[in-house]
C-alpha atoms as a printed R data frame, in Angstrom:
   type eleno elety resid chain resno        x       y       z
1  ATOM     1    CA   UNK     A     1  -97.659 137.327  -2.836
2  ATOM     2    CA   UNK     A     2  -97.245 140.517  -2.584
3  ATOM     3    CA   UNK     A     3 -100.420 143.337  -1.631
4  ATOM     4    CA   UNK     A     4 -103.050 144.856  -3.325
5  ATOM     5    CA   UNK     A     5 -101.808 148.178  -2.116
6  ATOM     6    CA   UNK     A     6  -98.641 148.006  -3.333
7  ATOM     7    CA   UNK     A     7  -99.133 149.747  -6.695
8  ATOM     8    CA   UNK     A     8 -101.241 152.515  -5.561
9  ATOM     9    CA   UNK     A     9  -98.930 153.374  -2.735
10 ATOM    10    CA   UNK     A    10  -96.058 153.669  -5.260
11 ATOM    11    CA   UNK     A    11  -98.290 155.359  -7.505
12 ATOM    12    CA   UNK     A    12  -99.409 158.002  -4.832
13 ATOM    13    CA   UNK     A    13  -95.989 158.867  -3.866
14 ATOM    14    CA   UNK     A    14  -95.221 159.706  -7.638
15 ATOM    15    CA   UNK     A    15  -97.918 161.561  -7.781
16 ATOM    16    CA   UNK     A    16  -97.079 163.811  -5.035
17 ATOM    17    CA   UNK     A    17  -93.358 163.923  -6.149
18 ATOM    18    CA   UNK     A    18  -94.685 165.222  -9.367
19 ATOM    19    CA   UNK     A    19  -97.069 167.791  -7.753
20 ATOM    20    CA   UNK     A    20  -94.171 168.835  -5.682
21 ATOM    21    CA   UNK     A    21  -91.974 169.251  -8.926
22 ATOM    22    CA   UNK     A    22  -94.442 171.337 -10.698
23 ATOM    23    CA   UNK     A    23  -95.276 173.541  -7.910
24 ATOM    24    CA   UNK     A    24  -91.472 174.379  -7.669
25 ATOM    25    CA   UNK     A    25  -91.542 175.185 -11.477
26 ATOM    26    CA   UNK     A    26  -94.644 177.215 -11.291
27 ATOM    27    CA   UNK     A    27  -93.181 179.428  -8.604
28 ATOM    28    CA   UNK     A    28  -89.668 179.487 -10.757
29 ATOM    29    CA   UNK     A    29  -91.551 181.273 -13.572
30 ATOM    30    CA   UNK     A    30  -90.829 184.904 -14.523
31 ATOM    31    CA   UNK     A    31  -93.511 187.704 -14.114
32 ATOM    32    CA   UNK     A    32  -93.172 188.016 -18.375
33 ATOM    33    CA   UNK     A    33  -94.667 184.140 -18.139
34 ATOM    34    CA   UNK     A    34  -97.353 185.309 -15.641
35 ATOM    35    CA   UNK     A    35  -98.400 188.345 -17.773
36 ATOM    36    CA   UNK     A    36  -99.028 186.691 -20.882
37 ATOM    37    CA   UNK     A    37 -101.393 183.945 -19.550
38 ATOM    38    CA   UNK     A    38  -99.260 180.959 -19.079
39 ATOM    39    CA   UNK     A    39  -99.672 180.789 -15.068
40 ATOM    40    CA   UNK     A    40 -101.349 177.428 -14.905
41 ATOM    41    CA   UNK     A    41 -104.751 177.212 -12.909
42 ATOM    42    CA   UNK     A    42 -103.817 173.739 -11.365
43 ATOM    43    CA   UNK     A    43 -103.381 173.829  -7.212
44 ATOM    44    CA   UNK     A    44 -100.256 171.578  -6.823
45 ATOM    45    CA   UNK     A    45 -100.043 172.522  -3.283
46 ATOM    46    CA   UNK     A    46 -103.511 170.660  -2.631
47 ATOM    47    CA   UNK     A    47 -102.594 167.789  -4.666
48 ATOM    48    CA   UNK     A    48  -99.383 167.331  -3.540
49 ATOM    49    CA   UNK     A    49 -100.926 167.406   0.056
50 ATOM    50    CA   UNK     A    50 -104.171 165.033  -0.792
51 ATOM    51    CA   UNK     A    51 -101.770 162.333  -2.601
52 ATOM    52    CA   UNK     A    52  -99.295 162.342   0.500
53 ATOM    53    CA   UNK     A    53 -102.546 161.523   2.564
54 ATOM    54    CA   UNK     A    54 -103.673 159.069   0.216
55 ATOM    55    CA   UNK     A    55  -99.746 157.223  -0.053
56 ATOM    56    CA   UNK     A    56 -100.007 156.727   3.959
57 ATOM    57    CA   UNK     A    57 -103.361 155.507   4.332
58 ATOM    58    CA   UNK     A    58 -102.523 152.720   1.167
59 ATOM    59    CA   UNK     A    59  -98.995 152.521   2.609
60 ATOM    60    CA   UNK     A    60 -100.783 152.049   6.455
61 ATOM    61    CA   UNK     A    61 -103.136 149.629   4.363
62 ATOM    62    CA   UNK     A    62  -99.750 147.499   3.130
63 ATOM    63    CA   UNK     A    63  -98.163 147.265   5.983
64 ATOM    64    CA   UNK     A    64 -101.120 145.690   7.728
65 ATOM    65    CA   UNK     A    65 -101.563 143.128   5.201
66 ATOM    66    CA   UNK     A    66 -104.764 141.346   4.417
């Protein structure tokens, strides 16, 4: 049978991948983008770093089993 954890490891690490994917796309916008109000206000640095922590610690929680 497989673990609980399994789902919200996998579900973590696309979360961060994500996070990581935005934050590239936020810092690939032009200054015209930045002017006009279309920055974003979401920290993808901080959630990028929080679901990492949270992937290990399910991931650390998998491995161990029940």
């Amino acid at each position: 049978m497989q673990s609980d954890y399994a789902i919200p490891t996998l579900a973590f690490v696309a979360l961060a991948i994500l996070s990581v994917a935005a934050d590239w796309r936020r810092h690939r916008r032009r200054e015209a983008d930045r002017a006009a109000g279309r920055a974003g206000w979401m920290p993808w640095p901080l959630l990028s770093i929080l679901s990492l922590i949270a992937a290990a610690y399910c991931a650390a929680l998998w491995v161990k089993g029940n």
